[in-house]
C-alpha positions in Angstrom: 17.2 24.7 8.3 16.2 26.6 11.8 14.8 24.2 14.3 11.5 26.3 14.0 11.4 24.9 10.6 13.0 20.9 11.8 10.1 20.9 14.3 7.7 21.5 11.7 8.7 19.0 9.4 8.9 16.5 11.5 5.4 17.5 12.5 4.0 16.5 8.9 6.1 14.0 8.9 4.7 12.4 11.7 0.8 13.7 11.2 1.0 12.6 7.3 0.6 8.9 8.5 -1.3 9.2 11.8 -3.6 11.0 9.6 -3.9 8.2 7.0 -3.9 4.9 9.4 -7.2 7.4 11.3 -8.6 7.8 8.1 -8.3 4.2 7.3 -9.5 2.4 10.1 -12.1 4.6 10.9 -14.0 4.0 7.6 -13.0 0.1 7.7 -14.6 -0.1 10.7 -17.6 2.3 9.6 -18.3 0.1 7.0 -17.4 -3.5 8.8 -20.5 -2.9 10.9 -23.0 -2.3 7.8 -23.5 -6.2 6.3 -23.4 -6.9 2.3 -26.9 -7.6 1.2 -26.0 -10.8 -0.4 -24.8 -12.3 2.6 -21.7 -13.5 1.0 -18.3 -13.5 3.5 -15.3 -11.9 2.5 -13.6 -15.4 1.0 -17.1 -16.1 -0.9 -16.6 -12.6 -2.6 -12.9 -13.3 -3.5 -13.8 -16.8 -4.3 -15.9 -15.7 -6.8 -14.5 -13.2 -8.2 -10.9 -15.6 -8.8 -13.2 -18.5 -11.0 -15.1 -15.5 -12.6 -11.4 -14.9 -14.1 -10.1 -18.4 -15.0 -8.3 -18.4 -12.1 -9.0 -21.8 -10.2 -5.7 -22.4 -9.0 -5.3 -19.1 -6.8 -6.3 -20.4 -3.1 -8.4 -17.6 -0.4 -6.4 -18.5 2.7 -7.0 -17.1 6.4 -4.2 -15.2 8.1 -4.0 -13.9 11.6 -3.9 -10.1 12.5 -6.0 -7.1 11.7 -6.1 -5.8 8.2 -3.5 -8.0 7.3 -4.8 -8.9 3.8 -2.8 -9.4 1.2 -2.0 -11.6 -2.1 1.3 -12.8 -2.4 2.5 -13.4 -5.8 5.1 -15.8 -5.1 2.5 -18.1 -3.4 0.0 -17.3 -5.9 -2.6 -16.9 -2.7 -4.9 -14.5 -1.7 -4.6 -14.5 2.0 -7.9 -12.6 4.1 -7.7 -11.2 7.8 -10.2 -13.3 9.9 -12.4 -10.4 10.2 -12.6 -10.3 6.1 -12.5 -14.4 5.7 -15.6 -15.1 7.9 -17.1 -11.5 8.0 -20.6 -10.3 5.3 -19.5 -6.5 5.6 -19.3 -4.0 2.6 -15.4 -3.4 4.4 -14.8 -7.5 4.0 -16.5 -7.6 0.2 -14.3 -4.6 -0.5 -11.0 -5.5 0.8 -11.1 -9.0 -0.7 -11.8 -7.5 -4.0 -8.8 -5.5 -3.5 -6.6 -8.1 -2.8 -8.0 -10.5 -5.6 -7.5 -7.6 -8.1 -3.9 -8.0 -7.0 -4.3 -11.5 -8.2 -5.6 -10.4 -11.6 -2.9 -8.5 -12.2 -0.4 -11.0 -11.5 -2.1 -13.2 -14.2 -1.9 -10.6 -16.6 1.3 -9.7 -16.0 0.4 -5.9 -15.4 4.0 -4.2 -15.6 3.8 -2.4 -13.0 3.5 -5.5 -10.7 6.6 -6.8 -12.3 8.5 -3.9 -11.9 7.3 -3.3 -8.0 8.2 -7.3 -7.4 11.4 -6.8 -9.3 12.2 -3.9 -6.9 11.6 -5.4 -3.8 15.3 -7.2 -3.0 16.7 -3.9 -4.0 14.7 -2.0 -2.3 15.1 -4.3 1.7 19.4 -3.7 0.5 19.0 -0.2 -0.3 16.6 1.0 2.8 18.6 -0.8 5.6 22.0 0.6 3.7 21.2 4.1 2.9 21.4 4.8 6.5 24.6 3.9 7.3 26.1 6.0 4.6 23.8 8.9 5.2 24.8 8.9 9.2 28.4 8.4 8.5 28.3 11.0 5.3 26.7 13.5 8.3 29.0 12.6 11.1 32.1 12.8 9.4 31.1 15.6 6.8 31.7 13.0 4.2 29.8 14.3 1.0 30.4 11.5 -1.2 29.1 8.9 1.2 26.3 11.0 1.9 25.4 11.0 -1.6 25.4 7.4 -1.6 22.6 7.1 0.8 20.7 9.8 -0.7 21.0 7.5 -4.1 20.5 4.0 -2.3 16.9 6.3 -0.1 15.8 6.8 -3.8 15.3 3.4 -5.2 12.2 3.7 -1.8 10.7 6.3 -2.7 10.8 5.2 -6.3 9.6 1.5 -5.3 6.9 4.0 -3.2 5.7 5.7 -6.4 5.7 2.6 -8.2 3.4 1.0 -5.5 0.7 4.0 -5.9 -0.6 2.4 -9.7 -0.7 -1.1 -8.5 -3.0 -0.2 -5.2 -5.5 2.1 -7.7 -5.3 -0.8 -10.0 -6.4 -3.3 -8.1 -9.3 -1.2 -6.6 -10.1 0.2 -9.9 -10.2 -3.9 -10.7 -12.3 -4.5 -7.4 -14.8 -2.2 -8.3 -15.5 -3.8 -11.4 -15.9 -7.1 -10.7 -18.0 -7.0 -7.9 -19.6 -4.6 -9.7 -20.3 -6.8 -13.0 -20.5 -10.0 -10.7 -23.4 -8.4 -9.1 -21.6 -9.1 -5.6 -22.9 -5.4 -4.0 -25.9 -3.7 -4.9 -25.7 -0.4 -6.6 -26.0 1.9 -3.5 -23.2 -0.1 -2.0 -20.8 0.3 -4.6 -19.9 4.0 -3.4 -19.6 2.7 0.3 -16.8 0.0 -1.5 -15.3 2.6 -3.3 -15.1 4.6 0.3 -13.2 2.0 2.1 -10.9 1.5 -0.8 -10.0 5.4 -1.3 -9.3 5.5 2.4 -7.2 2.4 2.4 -5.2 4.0 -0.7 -4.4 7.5 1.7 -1.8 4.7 3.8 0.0 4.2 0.3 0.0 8.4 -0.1 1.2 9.1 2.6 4.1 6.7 2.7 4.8 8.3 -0.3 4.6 11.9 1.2 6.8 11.3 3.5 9.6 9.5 1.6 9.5 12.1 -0.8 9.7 15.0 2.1 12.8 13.0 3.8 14.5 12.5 0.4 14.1 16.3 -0.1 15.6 17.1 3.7 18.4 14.8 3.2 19.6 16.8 -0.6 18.9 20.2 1.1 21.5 18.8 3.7 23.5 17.6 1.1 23.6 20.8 -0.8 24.6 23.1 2.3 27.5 20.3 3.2 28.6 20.5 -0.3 28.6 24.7 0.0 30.2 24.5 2.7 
């Protein structure tokens, strides 16, 4: 690869996720400044939407930090950014939808949750070690190491494209239910969607890029290997 073309990648590969966090926040805050007609804050909305589907037992917890929701199945919690807890905004209804779709899945034991979840220890051993055999592999023209850490950077970008059909899942989910709940009125239901599709570009583009490194690293491999 000429370093016209390294410089170029690494140009995408930095733009691909400056582009999505813009993207992102941008629209969040777009739509954080227009209020839900129903008045209801973000944990109302994901209150509601929990006992609508039998599940009582999942608490709405506040958490610190900006556009740090989440649910986290091995709490069984939903936890809400302040700004999404105490705020009435089409972004706060929508991201706390999100999140207790997340929820929903859980309870119904969507597979693809299961499989992302089972991933996840492999995936912290496999991301921190693929580096060291992928620098060493380089360094010491070492093919067979290298190989390993392309191998060990696959099980990311395959816990990556496993994490796509849980994030549209759970928006797809949030859509619905406040939707049937009648917890946004029908011309805010495209503003939702809006702040969900942009949230969804961060899980894209993590994708992207994994995908474009994997690539870099077995185009590396393949000359070291001719070689």
């Amino acid at each position: 690869m000429s370093i016209q073309m390294y410089i170029v990648y690494f140009l995408i590969v930095a733009l691909i996720p400056l582009w999505a966090q813009y993207r992102v926040k941008s629209t969040y805050s777009q739509y954080s400044k227009i209020a839900i007609r129903t008045g209801l804050t973000g944990a109302q909305v994901a209150r509601q939407i929990l006992d609508a589907n039998g599940l009582h037992n999942v608490p709405v917890q506040e958490t610190s930090g900006v556009l740090s929701d989440h649910y986290d199945p091995r709490k069984k919690a939903v936890f809400l950014s302040s700004a999404n807890f105490n705020g009435r905004s089409i972004s706060g209804t929508a991201v706390a939808a999100h999140e207790v779709g997340h929820a929903i899945q859980d309870a119904q034991d969507y597979a693809f949750m299961r499989f992302r979840s089972a991933l996840v220890p492999i995936t912290m051993f496999s991301s921190n070690a693929s580096w060291i055999f992928l620098i060493i592999g380089m360094l010491a023209t070492l093919p067979n190491l290298m190989l390993i850490g392309i191998v060990l950077m696959a099980v990311g970008v395959l816990f990556q494209l496993i994490t796509l059909p849980v994030e549209f899942d759970a928006s797809k989910r949030a859509l619905v239910q406040i939707n049937q709940l009648g917890l946004v009125e029908s011309d805010e239901l495209p503003q939702a969607r809006k702040v969900l599709s942009a949230a969804a570009m961060t899980y894209v583009a993590a994708m992207a890029v994994a995908v474009l490194e994997l690539l870099r690293l077995i185009l590396i491999f393949t000359g070291m290997n001719r070689n």
